[in-house]
C-alpha positions as CSV (number, residue, x, y, z in Angstrom):
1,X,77.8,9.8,-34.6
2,X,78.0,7.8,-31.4
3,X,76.4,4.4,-31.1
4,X,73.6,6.0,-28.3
5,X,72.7,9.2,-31.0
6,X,72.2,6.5,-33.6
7,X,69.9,4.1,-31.1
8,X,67.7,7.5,-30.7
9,X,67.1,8.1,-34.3
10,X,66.2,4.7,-35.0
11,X,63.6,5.0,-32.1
12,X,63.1,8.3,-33.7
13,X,61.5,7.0,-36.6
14,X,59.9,3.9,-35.5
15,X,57.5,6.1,-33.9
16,X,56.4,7.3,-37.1
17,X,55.4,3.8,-38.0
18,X,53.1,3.5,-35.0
19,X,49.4,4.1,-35.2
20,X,47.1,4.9,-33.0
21,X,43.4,3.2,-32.4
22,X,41.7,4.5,-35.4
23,X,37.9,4.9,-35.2
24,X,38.1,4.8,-31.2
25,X,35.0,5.3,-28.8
26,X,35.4,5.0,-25.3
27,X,32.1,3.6,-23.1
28,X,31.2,7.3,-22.7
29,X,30.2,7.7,-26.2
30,X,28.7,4.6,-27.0
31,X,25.3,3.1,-25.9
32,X,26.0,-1.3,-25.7
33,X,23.5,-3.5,-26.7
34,X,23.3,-6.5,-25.7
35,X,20.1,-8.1,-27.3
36,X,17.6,-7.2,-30.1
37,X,14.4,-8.0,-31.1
38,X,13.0,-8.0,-34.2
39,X,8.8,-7.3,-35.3
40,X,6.6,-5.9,-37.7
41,X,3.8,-2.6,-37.1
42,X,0.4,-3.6,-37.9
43,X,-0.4,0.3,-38.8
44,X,2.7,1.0,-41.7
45,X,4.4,-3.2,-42.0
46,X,7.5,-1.3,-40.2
47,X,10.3,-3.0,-38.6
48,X,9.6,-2.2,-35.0
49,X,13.0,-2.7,-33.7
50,X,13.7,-3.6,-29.6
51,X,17.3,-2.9,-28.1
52,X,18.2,-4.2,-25.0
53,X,20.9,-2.3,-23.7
54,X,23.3,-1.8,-20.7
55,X,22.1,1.0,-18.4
56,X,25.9,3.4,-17.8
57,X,23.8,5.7,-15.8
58,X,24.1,4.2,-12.5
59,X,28.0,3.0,-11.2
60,X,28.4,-0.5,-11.6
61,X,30.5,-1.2,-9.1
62,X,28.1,0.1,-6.5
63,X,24.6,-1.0,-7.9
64,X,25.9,-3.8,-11.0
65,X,24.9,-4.3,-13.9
66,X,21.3,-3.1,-15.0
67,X,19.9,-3.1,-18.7
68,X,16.9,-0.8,-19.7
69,X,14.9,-0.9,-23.7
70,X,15.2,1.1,-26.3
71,X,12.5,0.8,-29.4
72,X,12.6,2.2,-33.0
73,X,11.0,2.2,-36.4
74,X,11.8,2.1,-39.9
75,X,11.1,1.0,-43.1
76,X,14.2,-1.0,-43.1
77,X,16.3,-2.9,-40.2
78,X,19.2,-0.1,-40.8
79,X,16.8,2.6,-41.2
80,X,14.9,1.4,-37.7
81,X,18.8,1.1,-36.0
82,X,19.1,4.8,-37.1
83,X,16.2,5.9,-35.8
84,X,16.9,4.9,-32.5
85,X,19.2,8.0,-32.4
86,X,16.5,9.6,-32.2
87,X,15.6,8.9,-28.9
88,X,19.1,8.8,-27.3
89,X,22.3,11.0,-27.5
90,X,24.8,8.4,-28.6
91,X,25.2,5.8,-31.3
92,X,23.7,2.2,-30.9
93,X,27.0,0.0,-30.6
94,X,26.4,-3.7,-31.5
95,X,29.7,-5.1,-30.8
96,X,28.5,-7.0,-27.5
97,X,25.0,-8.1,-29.0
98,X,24.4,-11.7,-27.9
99,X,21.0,-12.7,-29.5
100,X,18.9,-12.0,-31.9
101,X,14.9,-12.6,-31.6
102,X,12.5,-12.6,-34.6
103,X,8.8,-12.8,-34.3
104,X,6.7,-15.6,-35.4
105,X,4.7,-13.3,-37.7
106,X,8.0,-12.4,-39.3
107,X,9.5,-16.2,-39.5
108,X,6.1,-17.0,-41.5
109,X,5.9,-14.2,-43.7
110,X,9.1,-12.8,-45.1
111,X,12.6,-14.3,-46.0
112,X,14.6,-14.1,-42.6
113,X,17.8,-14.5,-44.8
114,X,17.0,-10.6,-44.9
115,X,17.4,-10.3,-41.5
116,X,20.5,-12.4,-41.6
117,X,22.3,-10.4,-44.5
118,X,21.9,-7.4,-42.6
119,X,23.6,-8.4,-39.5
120,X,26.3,-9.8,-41.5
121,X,27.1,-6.7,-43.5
122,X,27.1,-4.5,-40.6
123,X,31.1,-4.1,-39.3
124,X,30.1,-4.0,-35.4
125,X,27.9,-7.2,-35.2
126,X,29.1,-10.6,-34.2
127,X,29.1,-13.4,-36.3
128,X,28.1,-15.2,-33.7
129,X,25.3,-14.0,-32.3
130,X,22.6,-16.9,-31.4
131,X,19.3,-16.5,-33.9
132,X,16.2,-17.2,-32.2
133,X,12.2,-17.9,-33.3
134,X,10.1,-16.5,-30.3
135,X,6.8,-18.3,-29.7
136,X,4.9,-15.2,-28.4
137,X,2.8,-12.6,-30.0
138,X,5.7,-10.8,-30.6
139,X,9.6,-10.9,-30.1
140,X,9.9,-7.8,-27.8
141,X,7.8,-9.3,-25.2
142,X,11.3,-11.7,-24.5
143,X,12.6,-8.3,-22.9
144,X,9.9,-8.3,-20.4
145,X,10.7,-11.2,-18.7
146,X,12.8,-11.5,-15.3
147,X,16.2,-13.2,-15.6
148,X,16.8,-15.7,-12.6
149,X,20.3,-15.5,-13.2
150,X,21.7,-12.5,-14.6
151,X,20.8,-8.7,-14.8
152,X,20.4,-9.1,-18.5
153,X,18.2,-11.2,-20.2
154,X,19.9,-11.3,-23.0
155,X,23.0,-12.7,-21.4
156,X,21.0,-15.2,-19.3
157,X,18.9,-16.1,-22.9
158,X,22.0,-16.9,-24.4
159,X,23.8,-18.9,-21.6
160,X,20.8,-20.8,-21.6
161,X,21.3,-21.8,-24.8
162,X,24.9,-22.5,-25.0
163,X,24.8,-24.8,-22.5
164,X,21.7,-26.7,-23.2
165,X,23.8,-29.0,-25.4
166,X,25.6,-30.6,-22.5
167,X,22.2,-30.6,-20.0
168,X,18.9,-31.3,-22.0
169,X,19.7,-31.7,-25.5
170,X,16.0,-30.1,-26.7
171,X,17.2,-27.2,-28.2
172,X,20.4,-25.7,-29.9
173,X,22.5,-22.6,-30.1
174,X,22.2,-21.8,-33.8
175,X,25.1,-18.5,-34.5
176,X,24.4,-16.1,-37.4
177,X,27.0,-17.3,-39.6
178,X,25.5,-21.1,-39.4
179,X,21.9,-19.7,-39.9
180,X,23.5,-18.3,-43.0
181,X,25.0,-21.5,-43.9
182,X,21.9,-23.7,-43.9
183,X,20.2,-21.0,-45.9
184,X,22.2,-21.1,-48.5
185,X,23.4,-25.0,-48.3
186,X,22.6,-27.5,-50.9
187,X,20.0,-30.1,-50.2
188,X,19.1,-28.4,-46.5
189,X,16.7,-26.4,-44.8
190,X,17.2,-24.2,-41.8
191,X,16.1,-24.7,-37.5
192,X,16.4,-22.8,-35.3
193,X,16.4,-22.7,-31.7
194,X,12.8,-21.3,-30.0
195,X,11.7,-19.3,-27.1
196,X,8.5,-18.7,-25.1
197,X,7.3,-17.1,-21.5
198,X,7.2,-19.5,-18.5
199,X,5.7,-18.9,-14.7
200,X,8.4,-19.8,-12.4
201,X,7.9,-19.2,-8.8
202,X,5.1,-16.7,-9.8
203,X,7.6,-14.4,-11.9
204,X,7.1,-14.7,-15.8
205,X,10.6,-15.7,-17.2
206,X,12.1,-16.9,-20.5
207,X,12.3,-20.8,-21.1
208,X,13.4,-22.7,-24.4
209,X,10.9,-24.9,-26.2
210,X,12.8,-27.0,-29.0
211,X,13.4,-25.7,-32.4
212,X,11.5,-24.0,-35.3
213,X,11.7,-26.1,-38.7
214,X,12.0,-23.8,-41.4
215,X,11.3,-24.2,-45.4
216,X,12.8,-22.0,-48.6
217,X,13.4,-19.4,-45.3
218,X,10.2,-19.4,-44.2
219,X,8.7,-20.4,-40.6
220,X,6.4,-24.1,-41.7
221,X,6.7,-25.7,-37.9
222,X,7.8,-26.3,-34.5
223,X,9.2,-29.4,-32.7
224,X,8.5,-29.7,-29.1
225,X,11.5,-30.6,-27.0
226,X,10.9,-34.3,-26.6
227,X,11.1,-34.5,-30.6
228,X,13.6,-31.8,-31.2
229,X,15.7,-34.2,-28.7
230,X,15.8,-36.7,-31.2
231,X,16.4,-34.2,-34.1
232,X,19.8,-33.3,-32.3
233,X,20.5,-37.4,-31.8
234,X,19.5,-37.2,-35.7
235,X,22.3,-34.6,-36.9
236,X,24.9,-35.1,-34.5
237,X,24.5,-32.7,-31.9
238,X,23.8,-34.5,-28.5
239,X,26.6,-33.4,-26.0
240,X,24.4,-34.5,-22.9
241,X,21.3,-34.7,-21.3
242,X,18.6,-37.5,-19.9
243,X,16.6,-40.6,-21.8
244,X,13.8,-42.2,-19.8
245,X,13.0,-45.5,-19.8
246,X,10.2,-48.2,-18.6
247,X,11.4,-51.3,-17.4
248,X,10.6,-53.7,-14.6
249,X,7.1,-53.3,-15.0
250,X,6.8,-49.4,-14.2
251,X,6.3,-46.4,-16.3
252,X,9.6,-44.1,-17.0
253,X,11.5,-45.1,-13.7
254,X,14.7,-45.5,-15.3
255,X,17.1,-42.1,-16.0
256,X,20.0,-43.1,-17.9
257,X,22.3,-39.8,-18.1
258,X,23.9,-39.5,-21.8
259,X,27.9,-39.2,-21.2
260,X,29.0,-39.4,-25.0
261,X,27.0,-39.5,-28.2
262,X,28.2,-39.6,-32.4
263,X,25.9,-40.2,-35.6
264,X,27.1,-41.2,-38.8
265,X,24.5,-41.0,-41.9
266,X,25.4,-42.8,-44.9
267,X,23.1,-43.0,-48.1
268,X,22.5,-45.9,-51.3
269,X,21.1,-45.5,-54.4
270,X,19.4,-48.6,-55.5
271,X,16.8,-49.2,-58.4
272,X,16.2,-45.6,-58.5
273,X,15.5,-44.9,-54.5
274,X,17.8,-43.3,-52.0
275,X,17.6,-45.3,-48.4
276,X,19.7,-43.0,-46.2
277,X,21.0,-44.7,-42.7
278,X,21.4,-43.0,-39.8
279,X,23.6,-44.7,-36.8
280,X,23.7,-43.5,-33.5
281,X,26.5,-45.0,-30.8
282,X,25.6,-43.7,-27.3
283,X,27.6,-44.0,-23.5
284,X,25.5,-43.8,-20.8
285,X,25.5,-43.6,-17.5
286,X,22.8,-45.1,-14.8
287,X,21.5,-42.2,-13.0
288,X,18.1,-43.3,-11.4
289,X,16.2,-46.4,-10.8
290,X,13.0,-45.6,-9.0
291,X,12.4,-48.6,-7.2
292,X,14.1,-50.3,-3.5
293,X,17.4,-50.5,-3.9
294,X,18.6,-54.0,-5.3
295,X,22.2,-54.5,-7.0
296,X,21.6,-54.8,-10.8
297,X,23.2,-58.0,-12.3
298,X,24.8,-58.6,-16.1
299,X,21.7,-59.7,-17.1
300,X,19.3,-56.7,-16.3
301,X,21.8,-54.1,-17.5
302,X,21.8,-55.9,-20.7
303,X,17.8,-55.5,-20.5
304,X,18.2,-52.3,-19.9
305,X,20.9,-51.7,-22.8
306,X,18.1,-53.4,-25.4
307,X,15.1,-51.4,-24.1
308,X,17.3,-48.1,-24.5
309,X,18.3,-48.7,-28.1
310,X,14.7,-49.5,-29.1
311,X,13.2,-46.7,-27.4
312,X,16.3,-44.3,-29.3
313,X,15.5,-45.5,-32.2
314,X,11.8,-45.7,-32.6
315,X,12.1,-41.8,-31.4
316,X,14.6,-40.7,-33.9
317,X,12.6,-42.7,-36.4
318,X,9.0,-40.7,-35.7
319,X,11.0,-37.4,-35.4
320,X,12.2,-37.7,-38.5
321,X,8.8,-38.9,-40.3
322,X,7.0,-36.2,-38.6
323,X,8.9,-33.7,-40.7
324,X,8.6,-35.6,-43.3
325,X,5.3,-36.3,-43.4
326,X,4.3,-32.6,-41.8
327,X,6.7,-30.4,-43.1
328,X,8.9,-31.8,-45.8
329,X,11.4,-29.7,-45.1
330,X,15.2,-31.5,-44.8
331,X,16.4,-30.2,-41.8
332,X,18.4,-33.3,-41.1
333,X,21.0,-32.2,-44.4
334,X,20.3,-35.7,-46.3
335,X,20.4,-33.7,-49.1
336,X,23.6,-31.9,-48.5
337,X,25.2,-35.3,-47.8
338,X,24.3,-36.3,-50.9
339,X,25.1,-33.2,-53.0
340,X,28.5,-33.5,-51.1
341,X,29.2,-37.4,-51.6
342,X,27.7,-37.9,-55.4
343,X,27.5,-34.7,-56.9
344,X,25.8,-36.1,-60.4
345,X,22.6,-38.0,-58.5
346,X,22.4,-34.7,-56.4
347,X,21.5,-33.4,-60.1
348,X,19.1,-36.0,-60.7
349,X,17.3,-35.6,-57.2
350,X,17.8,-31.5,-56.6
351,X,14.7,-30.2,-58.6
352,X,12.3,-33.0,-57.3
353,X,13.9,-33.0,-53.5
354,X,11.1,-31.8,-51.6
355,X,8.9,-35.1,-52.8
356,X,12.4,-37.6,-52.7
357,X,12.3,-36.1,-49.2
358,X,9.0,-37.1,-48.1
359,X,9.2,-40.6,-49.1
360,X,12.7,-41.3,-48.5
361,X,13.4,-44.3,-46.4
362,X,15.2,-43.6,-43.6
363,X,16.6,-46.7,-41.0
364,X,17.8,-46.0,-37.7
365,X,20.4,-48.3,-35.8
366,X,21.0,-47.2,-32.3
367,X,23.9,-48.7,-29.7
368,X,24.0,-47.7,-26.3
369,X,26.5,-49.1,-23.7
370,X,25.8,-48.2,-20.1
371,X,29.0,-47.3,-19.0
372,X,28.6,-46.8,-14.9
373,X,25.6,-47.6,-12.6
374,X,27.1,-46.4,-9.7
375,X,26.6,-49.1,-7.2
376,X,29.6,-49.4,-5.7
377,X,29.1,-45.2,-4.6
């Protein structure tokens, strides 16, 4: 046999070794969601399931993306997913789901490490899909809101809270898998990021509004934004965003624009009390001095530098004794830090850690250099 007949059967039976795409569905057979919220049925305690999905009834090239809802029922989250067959031709396909909303009546009530271990299970969802609290009567009404940006609101929902990191820092883009992981961490208790209904420009839209502080899985609180600011300075998770300041005799007229942030914590164990220390170093940049315009010397930016790290400090500091003192719920992962550092005194401390937590002393030490004031611009 010639060199070329022995190439083909080679090829020959390579091609039995290929595969093709198992389990395929083309955009024809599927119906995309995009979003879903999750609530209860005051008549029969059902889930009442709401999917937003993408509308493939009118040509998106021509008239762009549109979404439209889709509600079910059932006695369970899978059983409620399944129902929703009822009501369409095709199968719900979760592969491109962004968010997930839970109702407050839900978050209060009932273990939402149910809802998690659902959405984990299932092959088609995402991992990382953002897990939100909303603040309204019920989760679905998040779907009747007008996006400003994009034709979905899930999509705009969760771009909002990607990014909030590295613009605000009040809120925080918690994925499935990490809602998971503080559920079932040592020595911490879950947040998560929360949503409520806004008026902008007459039209009712979606807005963040800080985080939800949960305890043994259950909904206990909320922090507003200008706490849950400091909660994220707190843990580590400050990419951006504005502090306001007093100085020169005025109220907030200073805007100081936060270019870098990192926290360590550190813990001792002294005479039978834990005092856990929490350092924050901070770069920031001058972005706004409301007053006539007048070159700032060494000496006021170094003013400015000391008022900054007292205000930082004294705000971490009531954050975290107002979730002490309200909630006792460890959020901040004190715990976890010291299950992870000394495992035997995380034995001592684990049964009791709810009342260690309240009464733990916790000191602050903020630095903040600012970097640029832009005067030569």
């Amino acid at each position: 046999m010639n060199k070329k007949g022995k190439c083909f059967i080679i090829v020959l039976l390579m091609l039995f070794l290929l595969c093709g795409c198992q389990g395929y569905r083309g955009l024809d057979e599927m119906v995309i969601v995009t979003g879903i919220a999750i609530d209860k049925t005051p008549e029969n305690d059902n889930y009442r399931l709401t999917f937003e999905i993408v509308d493939l009834t009118v040509p998106v090239k021509e008239m762009g993306l549109k979404g439209q809802v889709i509600e079910s029922e059932g006695k369970t989250l899978f059983d409620a997913v399944r129902n929703a067959k009822k009501r369409i031709t095709k199968k719900l396909y979760f592969g491109q789901a962004q968010i997930i909303i839970v109702s407050q009546e839900i978050a209060r009530n009932e273990d939402v490490g149910i809802i998690i271990d659902w959405f984990l299970r299932d092959v088609e969802c995402r991992e990382t899909m953002c897990f939100i609290i909303s603040q309204e009567e019920t989760a679905r009404e998040m779907f009747e809101i007008e996006a400003l940006t994009h034709p979905l609101v899930s999509t705009e929902i969760n771009n909002i809270l990607e990014l909030d990191q590295e613009v605000t820092s009040t809120t925080l883009c918690v994925e499935l898998y990490k809602a998971f992981g503080g559920l079932h961490s040592e020595g911490e208790e879950l947040a998560l990021p929360v949503i409520h209904k806004a008026i902008n420009n007459g039209k009712t839209v979606g807005e963040t509004n800080g985080m939800a502080v949960f305890k043994d899985n259950k909904l206990v609180g909320f922090l507003p934004p200008n706490e849950s600011k400091y909660y994220l300075f707190a843990i580590d998770e400050v990419k951006g965003g504005i502090l306001t300041l007093s100085a020169f005799g005025e109220e907030h007229n200073i805007s100081l624009e936060i270019f870098e942030n990192k926290t360590g914590a550190s813990f001792d164990y002294k005479d039978g009390k834990v005092k856990v220390t929490v350092k924050t170093d901070t770069t920031v940049y001058l972005g706004e001095v409301m007053r006539p315009y007048a070159p700032m010397d060494e000496k006021e930016i170094n003013e400015l530098e000391d008022i900054a790290k007292s205000e930082l400090k004294k705000n971490i500091s009531n954050s975290i004794k107002k979730v002490q003192s309200e909630f006792g719920a460890d959020i901040y992962g004190f715990g976890n830090m010291i299950y992870k550092k000394d495992i035997k005194l995380w034995k001592q401390l684990a049964e009791n850690w709810e009342e260690h937590f309240r009464t733990l002393e916790v000191e602050v030490e903020s630095e903040i250099e600012i970097a640029n004031t832009a005067s030569l611009k």
